[in-house]
C-alpha positions in Angstrom: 3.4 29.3 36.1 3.8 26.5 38.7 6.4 24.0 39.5 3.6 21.8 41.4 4.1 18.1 40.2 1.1 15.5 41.3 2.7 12.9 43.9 3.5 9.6 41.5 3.5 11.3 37.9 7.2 11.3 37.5 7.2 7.6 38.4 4.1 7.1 35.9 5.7 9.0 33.4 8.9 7.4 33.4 7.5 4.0 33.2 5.9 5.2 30.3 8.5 6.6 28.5 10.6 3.1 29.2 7.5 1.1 27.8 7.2 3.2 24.4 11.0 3.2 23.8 11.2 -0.4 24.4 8.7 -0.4 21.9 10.4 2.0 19.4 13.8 0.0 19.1 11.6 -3.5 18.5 10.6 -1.5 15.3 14.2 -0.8 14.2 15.2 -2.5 11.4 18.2 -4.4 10.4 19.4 -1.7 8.5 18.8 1.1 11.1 16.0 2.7 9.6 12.3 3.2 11.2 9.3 3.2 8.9 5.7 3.2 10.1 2.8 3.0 7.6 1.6 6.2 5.9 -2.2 5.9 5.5 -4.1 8.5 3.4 -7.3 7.4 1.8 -8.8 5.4 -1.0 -8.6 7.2 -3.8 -4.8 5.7 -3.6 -6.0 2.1 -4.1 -9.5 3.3 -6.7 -6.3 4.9 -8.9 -4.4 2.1 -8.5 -6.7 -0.3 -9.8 -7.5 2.2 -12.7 -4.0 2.1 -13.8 -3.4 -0.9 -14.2 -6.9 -1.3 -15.7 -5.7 1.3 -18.1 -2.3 -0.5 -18.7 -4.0 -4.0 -19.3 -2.5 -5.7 -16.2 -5.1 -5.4 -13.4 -5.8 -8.8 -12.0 -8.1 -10.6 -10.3 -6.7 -11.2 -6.9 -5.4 -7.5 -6.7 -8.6 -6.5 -8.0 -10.3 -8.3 -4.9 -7.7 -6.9 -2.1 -8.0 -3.9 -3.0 -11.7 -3.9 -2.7 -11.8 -5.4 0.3 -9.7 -2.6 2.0 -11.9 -0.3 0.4 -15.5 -1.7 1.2 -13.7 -1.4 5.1 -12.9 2.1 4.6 -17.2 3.1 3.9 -19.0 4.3 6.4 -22.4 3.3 7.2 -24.0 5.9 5.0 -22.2 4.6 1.9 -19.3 7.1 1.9 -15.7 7.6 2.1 -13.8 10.6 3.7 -10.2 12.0 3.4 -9.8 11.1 7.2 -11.0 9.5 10.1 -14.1 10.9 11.3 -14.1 13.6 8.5 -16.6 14.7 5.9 -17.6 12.4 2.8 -16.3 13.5 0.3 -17.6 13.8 -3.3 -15.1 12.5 -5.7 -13.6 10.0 -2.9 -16.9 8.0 -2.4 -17.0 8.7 -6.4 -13.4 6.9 -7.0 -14.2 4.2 -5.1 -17.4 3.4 -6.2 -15.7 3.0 -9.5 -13.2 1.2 -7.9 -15.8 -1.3 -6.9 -17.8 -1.3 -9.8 -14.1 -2.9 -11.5 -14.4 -5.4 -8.6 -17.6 -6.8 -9.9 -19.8 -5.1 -7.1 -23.4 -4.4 -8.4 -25.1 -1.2 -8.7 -28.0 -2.7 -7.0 -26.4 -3.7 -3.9 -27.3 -1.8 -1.1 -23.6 -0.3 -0.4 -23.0 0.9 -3.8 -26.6 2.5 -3.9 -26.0 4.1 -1.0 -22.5 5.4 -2.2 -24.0 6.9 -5.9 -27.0 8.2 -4.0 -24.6 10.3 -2.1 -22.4 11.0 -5.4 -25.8 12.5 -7.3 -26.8 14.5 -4.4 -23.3 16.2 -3.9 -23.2 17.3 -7.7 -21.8 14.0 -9.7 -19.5 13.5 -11.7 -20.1 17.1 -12.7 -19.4 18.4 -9.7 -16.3 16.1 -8.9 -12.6 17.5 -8.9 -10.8 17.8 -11.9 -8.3 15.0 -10.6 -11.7 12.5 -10.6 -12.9 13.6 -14.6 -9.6 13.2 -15.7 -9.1 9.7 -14.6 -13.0 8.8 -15.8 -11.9 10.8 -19.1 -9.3 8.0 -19.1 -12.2 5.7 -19.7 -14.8 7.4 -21.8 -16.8 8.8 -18.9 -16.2 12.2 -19.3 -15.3 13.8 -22.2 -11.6 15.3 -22.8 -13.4 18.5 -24.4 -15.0 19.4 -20.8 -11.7 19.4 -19.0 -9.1 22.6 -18.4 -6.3 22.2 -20.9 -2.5 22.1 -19.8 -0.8 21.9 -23.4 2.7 20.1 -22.7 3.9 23.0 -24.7 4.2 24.8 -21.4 7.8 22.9 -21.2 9.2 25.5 -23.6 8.3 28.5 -21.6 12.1 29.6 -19.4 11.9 29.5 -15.3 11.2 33.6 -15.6 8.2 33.2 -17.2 5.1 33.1 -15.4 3.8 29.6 -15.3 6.8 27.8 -16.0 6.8 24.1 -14.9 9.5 25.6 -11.7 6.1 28.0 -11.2 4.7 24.8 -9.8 5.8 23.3 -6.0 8.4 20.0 -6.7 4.9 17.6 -6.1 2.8 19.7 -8.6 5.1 20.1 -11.2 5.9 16.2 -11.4 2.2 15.4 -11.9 1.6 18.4 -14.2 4.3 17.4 -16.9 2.4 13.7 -17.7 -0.9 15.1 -17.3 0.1 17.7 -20.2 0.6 14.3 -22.3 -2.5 12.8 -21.1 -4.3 15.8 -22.4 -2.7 16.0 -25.6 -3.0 12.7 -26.7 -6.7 12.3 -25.2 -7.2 8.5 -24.6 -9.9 6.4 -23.9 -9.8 2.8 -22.7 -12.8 0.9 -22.4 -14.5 -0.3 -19.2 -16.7 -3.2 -18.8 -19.9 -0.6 -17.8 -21.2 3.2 -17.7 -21.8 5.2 -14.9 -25.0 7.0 -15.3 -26.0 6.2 -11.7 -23.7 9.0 -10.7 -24.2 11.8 -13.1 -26.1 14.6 -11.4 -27.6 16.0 -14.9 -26.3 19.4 -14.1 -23.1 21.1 -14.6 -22.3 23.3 -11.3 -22.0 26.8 -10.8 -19.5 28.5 -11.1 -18.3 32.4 -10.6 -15.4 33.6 -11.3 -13.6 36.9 -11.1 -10.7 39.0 -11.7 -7.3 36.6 -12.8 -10.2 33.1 -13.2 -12.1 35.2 -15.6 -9.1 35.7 -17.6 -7.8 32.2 -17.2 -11.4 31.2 -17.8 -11.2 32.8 -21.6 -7.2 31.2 -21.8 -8.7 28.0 -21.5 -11.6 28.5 -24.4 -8.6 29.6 -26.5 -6.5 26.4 -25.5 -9.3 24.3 -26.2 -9.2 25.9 -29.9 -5.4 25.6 -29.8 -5.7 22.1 -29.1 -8.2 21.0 -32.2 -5.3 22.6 -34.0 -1.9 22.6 -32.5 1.4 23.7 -34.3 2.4 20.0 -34.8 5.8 20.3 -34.8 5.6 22.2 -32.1 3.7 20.1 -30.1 5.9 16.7 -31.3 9.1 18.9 -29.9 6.7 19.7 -26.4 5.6 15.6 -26.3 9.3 14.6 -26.6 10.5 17.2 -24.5 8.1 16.2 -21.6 9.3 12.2 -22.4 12.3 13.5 -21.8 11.6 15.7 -18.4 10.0 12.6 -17.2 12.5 9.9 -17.7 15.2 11.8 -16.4 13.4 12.3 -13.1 13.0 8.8 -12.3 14.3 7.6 -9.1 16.1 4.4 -8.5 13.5 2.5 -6.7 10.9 3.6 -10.0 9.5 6.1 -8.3 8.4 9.8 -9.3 9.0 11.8 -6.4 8.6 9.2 -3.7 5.1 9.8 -4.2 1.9 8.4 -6.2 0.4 11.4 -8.2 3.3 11.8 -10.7 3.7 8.0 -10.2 0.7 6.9 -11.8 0.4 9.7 -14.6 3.9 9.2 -15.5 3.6 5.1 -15.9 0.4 6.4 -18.3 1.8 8.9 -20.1 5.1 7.2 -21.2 2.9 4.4 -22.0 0.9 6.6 -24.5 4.3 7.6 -26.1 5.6 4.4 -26.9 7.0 3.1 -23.9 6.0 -0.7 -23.9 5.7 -2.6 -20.6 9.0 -4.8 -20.8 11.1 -0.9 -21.1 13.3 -0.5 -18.5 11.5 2.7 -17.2 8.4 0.8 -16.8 9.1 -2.4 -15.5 10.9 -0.4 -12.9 7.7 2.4 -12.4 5.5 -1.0 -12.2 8.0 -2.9 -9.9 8.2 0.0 -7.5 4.6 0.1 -6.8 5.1 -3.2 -5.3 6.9 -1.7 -2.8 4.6 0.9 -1.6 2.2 -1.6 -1.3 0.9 -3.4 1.8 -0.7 -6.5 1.5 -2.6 -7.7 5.1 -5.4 -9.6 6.8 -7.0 -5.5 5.9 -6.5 -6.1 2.2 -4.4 -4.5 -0.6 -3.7 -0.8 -0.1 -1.1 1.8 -1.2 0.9 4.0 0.4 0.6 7.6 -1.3 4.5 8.0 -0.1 6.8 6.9 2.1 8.3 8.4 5.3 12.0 6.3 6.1 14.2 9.3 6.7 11.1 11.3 8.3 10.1 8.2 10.7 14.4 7.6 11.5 15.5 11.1 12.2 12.2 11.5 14.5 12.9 8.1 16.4 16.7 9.2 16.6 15.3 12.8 18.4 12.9 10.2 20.5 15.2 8.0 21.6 17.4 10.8 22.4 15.2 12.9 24.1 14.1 9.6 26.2 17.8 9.2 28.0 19.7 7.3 25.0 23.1 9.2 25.3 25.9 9.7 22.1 27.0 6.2 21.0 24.0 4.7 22.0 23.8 1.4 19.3 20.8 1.8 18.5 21.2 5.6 17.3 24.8 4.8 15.9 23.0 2.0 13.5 20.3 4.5 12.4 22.6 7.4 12.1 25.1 5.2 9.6 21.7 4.7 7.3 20.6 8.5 7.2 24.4 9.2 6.5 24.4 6.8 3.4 21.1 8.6 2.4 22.4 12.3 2.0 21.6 13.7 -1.1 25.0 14.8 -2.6 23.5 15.9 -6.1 21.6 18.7 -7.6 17.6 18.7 -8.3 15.3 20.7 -9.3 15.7 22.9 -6.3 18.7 24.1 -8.1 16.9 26.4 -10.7 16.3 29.0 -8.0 19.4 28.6 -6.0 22.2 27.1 -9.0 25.4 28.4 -7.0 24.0 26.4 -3.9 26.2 23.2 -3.3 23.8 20.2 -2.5 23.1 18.5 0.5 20.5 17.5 3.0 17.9 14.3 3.2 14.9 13.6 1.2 11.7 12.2 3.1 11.9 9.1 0.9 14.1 5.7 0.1 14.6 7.3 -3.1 14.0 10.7 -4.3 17.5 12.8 -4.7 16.4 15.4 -6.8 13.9 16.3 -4.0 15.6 16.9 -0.7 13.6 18.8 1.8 15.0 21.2 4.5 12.2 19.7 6.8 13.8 16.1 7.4 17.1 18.1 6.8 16.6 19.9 10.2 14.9 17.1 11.7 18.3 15.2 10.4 20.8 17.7 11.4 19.1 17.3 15.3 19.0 14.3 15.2 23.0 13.3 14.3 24.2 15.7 16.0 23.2 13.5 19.2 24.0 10.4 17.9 27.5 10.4 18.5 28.6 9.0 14.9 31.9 11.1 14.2 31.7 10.7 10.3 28.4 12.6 10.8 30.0 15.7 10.8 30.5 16.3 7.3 27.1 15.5 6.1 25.6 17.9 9.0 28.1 20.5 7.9 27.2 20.4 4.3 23.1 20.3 5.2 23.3 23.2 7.2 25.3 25.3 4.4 22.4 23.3 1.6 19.4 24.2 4.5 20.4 27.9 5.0 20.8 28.9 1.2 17.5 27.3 0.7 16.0 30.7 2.5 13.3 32.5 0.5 13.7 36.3 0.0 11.2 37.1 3.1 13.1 35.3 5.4 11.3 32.5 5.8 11.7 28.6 4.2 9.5 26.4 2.5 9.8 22.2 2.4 11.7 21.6 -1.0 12.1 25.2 -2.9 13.0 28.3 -2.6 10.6 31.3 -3.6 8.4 29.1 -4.7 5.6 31.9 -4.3 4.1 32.6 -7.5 0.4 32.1 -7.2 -0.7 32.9 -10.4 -0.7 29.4 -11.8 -3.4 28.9 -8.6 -6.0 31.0 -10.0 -5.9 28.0 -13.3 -9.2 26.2 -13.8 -7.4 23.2 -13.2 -6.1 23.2 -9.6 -9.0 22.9 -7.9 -7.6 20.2 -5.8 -4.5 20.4 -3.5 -2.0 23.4 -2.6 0.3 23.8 -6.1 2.9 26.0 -4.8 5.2 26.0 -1.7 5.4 29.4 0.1 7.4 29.3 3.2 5.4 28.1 6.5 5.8 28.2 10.0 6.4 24.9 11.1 9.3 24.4 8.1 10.8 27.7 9.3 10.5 26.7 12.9 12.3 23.3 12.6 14.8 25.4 10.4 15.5 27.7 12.9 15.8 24.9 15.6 18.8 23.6 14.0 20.5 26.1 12.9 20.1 27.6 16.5 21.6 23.6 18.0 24.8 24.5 15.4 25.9 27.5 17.2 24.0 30.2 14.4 21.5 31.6 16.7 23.1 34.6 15.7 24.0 34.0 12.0 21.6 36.5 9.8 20.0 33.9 8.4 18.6 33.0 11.7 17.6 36.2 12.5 15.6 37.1 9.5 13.6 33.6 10.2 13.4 34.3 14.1 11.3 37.7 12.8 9.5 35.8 10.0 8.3 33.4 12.7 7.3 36.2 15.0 5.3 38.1 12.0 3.7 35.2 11.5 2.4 34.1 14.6 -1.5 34.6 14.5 -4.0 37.1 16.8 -4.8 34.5 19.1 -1.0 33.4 19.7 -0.7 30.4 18.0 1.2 29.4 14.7 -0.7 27.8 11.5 0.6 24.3 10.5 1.2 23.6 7.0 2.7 19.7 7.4 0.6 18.9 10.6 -2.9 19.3 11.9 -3.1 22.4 13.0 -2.6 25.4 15.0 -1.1 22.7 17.5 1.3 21.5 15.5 2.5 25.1 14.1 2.6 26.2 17.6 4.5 23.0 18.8 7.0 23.0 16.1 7.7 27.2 16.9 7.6 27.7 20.4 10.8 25.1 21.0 12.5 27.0 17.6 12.1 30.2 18.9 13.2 29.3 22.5 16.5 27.6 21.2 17.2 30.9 19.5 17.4 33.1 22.3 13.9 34.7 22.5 12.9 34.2 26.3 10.2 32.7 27.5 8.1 35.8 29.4 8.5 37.9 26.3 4.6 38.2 24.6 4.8 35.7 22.0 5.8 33.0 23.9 3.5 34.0 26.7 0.5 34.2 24.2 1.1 30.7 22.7 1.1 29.4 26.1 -2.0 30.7 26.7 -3.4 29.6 23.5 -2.3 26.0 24.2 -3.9 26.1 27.9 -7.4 27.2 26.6 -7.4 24.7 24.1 -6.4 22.1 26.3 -9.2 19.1 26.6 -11.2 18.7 29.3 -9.5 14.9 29.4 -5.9 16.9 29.5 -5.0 16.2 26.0 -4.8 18.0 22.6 -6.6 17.7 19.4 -7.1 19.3 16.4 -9.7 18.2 14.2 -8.6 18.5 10.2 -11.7 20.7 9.7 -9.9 23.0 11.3 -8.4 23.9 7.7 -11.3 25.0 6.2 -13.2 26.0 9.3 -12.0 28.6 11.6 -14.1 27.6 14.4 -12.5 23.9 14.5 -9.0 25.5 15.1 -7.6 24.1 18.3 -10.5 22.0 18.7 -10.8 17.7 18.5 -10.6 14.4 20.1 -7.3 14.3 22.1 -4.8 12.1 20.5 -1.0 10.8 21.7 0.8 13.6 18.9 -1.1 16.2 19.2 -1.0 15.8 23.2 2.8 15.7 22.8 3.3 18.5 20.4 1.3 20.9 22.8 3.6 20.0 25.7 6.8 20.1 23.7 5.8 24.0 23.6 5.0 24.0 27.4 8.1 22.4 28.6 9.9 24.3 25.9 8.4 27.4 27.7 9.9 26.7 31.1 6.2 25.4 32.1 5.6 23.1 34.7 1.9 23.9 35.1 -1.4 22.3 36.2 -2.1 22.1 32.3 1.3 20.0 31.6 0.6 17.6 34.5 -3.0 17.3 33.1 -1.3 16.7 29.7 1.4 14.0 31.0 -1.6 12.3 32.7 -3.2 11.6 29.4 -0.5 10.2 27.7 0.2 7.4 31.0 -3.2 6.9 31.0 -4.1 6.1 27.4 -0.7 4.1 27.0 -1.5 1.0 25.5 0.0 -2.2 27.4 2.5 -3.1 24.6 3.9 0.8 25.0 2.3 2.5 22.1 -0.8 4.3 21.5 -3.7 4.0 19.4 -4.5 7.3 16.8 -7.3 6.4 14.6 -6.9 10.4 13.9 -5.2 11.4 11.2 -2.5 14.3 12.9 -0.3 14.5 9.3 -1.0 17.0 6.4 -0.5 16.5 3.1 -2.7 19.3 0.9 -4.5 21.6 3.5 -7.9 21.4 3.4 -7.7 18.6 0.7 -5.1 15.6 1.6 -4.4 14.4 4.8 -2.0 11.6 6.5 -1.9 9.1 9.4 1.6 8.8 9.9 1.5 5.7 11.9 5.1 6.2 13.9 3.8 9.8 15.2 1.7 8.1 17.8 4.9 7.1 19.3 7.5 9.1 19.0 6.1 12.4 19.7 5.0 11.3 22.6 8.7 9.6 23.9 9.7 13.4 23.0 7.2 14.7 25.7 8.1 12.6 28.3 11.0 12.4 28.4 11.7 16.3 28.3 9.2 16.2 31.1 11.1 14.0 33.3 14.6 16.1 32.2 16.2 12.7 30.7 17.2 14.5 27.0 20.7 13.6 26.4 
């Protein structure tokens, strides 16, 4: 390594770093909290308008925004992708056709022709996701009897048993429940037209082997089982699911924080006699109003929302940038993240019911959900803020955080051995990860904080330290499960594993290094396309953008670099500053589903970046 620095970079740098966290505290609110926009893609606004097609109360001025936004989201060859700059996608550019079709847009017209030619070509509505044929199932364009069948008597079976709703990860499980209802009870709304313009005429093929055979013949069975079912059976599995549901509403409305078990929850209780004036549904329906951005853009949705994600990384920012303990700005947001502490138990408490609760959620409002992501990213950030009454919440978080460890040592986001993968091999998950094995980057951030509390050594630590290590790939860099990619795995580990005593020339740090210098853009940034997911030779390749730049030299600096490649990294961010102090990221850096859902978290473009610098220039209080 080298300790070479190019004549004027720190000066650069530093004005940087002052422009962007200027800019940061003019997004602060009242409150204390930071929230940027999440942005995912349209099959968030194309269900949306189904909904409330499907409830009776879709108007016409919604109806209009929303297809606005969503006519600006096609490219020029009549599709829509699940990111900037990625694929089309099949049952997207098949949502939002529909979407438009609502809207009034004519087959004829040269966008929407484009858009089903695309649809036919790619397979159809036959070849869509299951996801896509239930909603058109919803409306008489597919039929019920040619979709997998989830009978909601699956409530019934105890947490040992394989396939057990607690089988499922926290987001899975949520949307699984309603759907079981929607399957039951099979409705079919009307729609003001028919879609043969996007049936391919052929159903497509489709092998299966080992546990999908068997699962294959289980579903023929179910779909005799459900001609017929044991009807007081299935009465006590309907009620029992009403029940599940309702109790799992948050106080904002919500399911989750999060649209899948949103939408299918609103349906479902609507299908078992919840009218639109009960309380449950005026608030489900009053919520969505508050995921919902209306702009010059259009009408759009937000999948989710990030408040306690966005804070506790503005708090690290800020911190990171010079803002010493007691600063105001990190005393206002740490008194919010305090208030927000989940102090109850959730469904996390079925593997772990001895555990005494704690932690943060990513949302306003989901307490049965906490996450020991945002809890590590909390505990870091508090710790710094110089709030005394902290000190009880981070206490209880790290006690909550560490007995959330899985038996190999490793943690997932929101459950503990949460591993099964049987109820993967279903016909029906064909879309999205279901289950919620540990990863690296949630071990890593893990292990960062417990390392900053003074349990580098604790066992728990340790074990992770090793899983972090096993896991580390031949080439030297870490897979990211919550950010795009092998940049962000190996960003989020390199710093975890430093903090816990491993040093920097030992091999694995010295192969991710390498990895992140031969990856390195010829412009000096990072990037990692989202391809990279289902294509191996995408991994560590893309556009540079701000985040990704920033997570590749928070390993560096981590690392004790101070190398030609930082410098060339540093440059990139002063350069491609924006005037106002932020920086633009059309590329979407967040992950939701690997290989399936991805996010544009609109804040990362900013405060990774603060992170970068101002580790570079020394300034982290």
């Amino acid at each position: 390594m080298t300790t070479t620095e190019a004549p004027g970079l720190t000066e650069a740098a530093a004005a940087a770093v002052d422009a962007a966290r200027g800019h940061l505290l003019g997004l602060q609110s009242a409150e204390g909290w930071w929230k940027a926009e999440l942005e995912t893609n349209v099959t968030m606004d194309a269900e949306d308008l189904l909904l409330r097609q499907f409830l009776g109360i879709r108007t016409g001025d919604e109806t209009a925004e929303a297809a606005r936004w969503i006519r600006s989201q096609q490219r020029d060859d009549g599709t829509w992708a699940n990111f900037h700059g990625g694929p089309p996608d099949p049952s997207t550019t098949i949502e939002a056709y529909v979407a438009l079709r609502l809207a009034g847009d004519p087959p004829e017209a040269e966008h929407m022709r484009k858009a089903a030619a695309y649809a036919r070509d790619a397979g159809g509505i036959e070849g869509s996701r299951v996801f896509t044929r239930i909603w058109l199932a919803l409306f008489g364009q597919w039929s019920w009897d040619d979709l997998p069948v989830m009978p909601p008597e699956l409530m019934f079976l105890p947490s040992r048993f394989p396939l057990n709703v607690y089988d499922w990860a926290c987001w899975a499980r949520q949307t699984i429940v309603p759907l079981t209802v929607l399957g039951s009870l099979r409705p079919v709304r009307s729609l003001p037209f028919d879609l043969p313009e996007l049936r391919a005429g052929r159903l497509p093929d489709r092998e299966t082997t080992g546990w999908g055979r068997a699962f294959d013949t289980l579903d023929r069975f179910l779909h005799v089982y459900e001609k017929r079912p044991v009807r007081p059976l299935r009465t006590a599995a309907l009620r029992r699911a009403a029940e599940w549901i309702v109790a799992r509403q948050e106080a904002d409305g919500c399911w989750g924080g999060i649209q899948p078990p949103w939408v299918y929850s609103l349906m479902a209780l609507s299908l078992l006699g919840y009218d639109l004036d009960h309380p449950v549904m005026k608030r489900g329906l009053a919520g969505l109003d508050r995921f919902t951005i209306n702009d010059e853009k259009g009408r759009r949705l937000e999948a989710c929302q990030s408040p306690v994600w966005d804070t506790v990384l503005a708090m690290n920012a800020l911190s990171d940038a010079g803002a010493p303990a007691g600063d105001p700005a990190l005393l206002r947001a740490a008194r919010w993240v305090v208030d927000e502490e989940v102090r109850g138990p959730g469904d996390w408490s079925v593997r772990r019911p001895d555990l005494p609760p704690g932690g943060w959620a990513f949302e306003f409002d989901n307490d049965l959900y906490p996450d020991t992501d945002d809890t590590a990213e909390a505990i870091l950030a508090l710790r710094r803020s110089g709030l005394p009454e902290a000190r009880g919440p981070i206490d209880r978080a790290v006690r909550w955080m560490a007995g959330m460890v899985s038996k190999d040592g490793g943690f997932a986001a929101f459950d503990a051995d949460n591993t099964r993968e049987l109820c993967t091999k279903l016909p029906f998950c064909d879309f999205g990860a279901v289950i919620d094995p540990p990863s690296a980057d949630v071990t890593a951030h893990v292990v960062e904080a417990l390392a900053k509390e003074g349990q580098a050594e604790a066992p728990v630590t340790k074990r992770a330290v090793v899983w972090l290590l096993k896991a580390q790939e031949a080439d030297g860099s870490w897979f990211g499960r919550w950010g795009a990619n092998h940049v962000y795995g190996t960003g989020s580990v390199v710093p975890a594993l430093i903090a816990a005593g491993v040093r920097p020339e030992k091999p694995p740090i010295r192969r991710a290094v390498a990895w992140l210098e031969h990856h390195q853009n010829p412009d000096g940034g990072w990037g990692e396309d989202l391809r990279s997911y289902d294509d191996p030779s995408w991994i560590g390749r893309g556009t540079s953008t701000p985040s990704q730049t920033a997570w590749a030299l928070l390993a560096l600096l981590a690392a004790g670099e101070r190398s030609p490649a930082v410098e060339a990294g540093v440059r990139w961010l002063v350069e491609n500053q924006r005037p106002d102090g932020t920086w633009d990221e059309d590329h979407f850096t967040g992950t939701g589903f690997p290989g399936d859902f991805y996010i544009n978290y609109h804040l990362y473009r900013l405060v990774f970046p603060i992170s970068a610098l101002g580790r570079y220039l020394g300034r982290a209080a």
